[in-house]
C-alpha positions in Angstrom: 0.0 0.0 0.0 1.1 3.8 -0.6 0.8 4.5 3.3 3.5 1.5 3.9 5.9 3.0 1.2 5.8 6.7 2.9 5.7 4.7 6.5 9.3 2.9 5.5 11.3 6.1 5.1 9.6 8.7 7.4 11.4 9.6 10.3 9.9 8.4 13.8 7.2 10.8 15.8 9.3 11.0 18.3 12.8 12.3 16.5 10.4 15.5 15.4 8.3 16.0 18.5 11.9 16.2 20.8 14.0 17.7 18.3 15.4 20.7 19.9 15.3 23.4 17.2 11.6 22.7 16.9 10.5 23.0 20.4 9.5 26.7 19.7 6.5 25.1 18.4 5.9 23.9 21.5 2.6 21.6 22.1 1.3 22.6 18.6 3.9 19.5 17.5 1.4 17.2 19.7 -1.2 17.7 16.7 -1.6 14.2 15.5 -3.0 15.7 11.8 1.0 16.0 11.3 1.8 12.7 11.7 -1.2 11.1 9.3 -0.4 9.0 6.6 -2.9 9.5 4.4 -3.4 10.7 0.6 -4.4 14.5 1.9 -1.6 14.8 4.7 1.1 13.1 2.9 0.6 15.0 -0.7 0.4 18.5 1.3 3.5 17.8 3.2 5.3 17.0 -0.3 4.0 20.2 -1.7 5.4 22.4 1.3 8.4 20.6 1.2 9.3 21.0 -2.0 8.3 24.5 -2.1 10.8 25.4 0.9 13.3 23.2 -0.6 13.8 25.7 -3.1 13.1 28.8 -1.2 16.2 31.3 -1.6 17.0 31.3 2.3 19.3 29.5 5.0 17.4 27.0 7.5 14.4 25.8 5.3 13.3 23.5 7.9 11.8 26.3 10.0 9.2 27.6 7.1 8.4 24.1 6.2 7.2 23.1 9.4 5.6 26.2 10.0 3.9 25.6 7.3 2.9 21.9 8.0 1.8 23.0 11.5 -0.4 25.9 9.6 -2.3 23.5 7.1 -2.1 20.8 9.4 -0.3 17.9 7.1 2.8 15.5 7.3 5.0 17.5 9.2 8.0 15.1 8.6 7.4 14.9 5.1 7.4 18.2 4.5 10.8 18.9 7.1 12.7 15.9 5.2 12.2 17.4 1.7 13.7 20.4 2.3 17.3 18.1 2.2 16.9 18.3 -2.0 18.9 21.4 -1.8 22.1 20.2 0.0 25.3 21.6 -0.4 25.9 19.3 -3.2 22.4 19.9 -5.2 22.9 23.8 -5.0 24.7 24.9 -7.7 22.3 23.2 -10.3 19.7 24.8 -8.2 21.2 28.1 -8.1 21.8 27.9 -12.2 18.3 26.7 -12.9 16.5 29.7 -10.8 18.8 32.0 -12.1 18.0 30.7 -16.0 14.3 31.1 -15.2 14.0 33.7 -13.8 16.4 35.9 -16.1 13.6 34.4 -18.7 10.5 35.2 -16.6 12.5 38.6 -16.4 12.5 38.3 -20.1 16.4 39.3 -19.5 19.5 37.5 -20.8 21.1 35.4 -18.6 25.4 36.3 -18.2 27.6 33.7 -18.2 29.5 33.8 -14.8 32.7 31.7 -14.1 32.8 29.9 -10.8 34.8 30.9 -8.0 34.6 29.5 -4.5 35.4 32.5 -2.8 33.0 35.0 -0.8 33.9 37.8 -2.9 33.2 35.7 -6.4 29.3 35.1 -4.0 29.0 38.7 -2.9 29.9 40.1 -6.9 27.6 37.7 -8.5 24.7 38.0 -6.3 24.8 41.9 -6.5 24.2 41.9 -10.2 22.3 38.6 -10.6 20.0 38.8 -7.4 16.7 39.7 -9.0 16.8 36.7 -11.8 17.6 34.0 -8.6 15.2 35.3 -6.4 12.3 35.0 -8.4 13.7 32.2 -10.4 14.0 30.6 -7.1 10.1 31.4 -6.1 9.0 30.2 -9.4 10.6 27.3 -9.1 9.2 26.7 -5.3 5.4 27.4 -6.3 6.0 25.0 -9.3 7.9 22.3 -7.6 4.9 22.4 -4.6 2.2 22.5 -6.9 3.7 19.3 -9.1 4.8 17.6 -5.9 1.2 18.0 -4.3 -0.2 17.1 -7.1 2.1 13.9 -8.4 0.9 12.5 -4.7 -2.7 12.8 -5.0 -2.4 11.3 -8.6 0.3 8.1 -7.5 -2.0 7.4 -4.2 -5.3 7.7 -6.4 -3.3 5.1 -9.3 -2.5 2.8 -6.6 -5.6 2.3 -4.6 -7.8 2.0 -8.2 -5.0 -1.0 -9.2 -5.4 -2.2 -5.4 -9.6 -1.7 -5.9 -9.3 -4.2 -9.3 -6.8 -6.7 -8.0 -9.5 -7.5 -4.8 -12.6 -7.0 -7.4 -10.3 -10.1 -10.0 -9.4 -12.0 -6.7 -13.2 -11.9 -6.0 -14.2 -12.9 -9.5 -12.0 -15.4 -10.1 -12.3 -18.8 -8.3 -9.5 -20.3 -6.3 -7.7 -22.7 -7.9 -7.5 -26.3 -6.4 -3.8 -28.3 -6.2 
């Protein structure tokens, strides 16, 4: 089943509900609509966690289960996803919302040479700031809204191929060895 596959991975209740950088939430963590597993929790955490995942900003995990705790869905879901953009995946992220939103910006995007070096980070981000920052928000809403709705459409697949495999198994008689 769906809920088994998300079950496998999740983090335990208890890792979130003690974990010391969220405790400012105090007893709102207690809520147990944000540890459902179920087609409307699960595919609303995915969609607020892939839409802070991408959010231009240090310490995603605070928004994301602010907003979990808000809308009242999979809190660990939604905390966990925001991991996509790790020190290795940000560079590709960085380039892609800079590309798109230099074309929502209907600008051209400038080749830039890579330095590792704070003042190669502070030059480029003072001339290419707009183009990431909305590149990066355009890439949030979009990544939350496919997210949420690649959920809703995987759990639905699955329980209609459950729904016919019980509906053959009831058809067909059992065969005799």
């Amino acid at each position: 089943m769906a809920k088994d596959l998300f079950k496998r991975y999740m983090p335990q209740f208890a890792a979130f509900k003690d974990h010391p950088k969220l405790q400012f939430f105090g007893r709102l963590l207690h809520d147990p609509r944000l540890w459902h597993f179920n087609r409307h929790s699960l595919a609303g955490g995915m969609g607020i966690g892939l839409f802070a995942a991408f959010l231009p900003m240090p310490l995603q995990m605070f928004p994301a289960a602010a907003l979990s705790i808000f809308f009242r869905v999979n809190l660990p879901l939604a905390v966990s996803l925001v991991w996509i953009s790790n020190p290795f995946t940000m560079p590709p992220i960085i380039y892609v919302a800079y590309q798109l939103g230099a074309w929502v910006l209907g600008e051209n995007a400038q080749a830039m040479e890579f330095s590792l070096s704070s003042e190669w980070v502070l030059n480029t981000l003072s001339q290419a700031w707009l183009p990431f920052v909305i590149g990066s928000f355009v890439l949030s809403i979009l990544s939350g809204i496919i997210g949420y709705i690649g959920v809703q459409m995987l759990w639905r697949i699955h329980v209609r191929r459950a729904w016919k495999q019980r509906q053959l198994r009831r058809i067909s008689p059992p065969s005799s060895l």
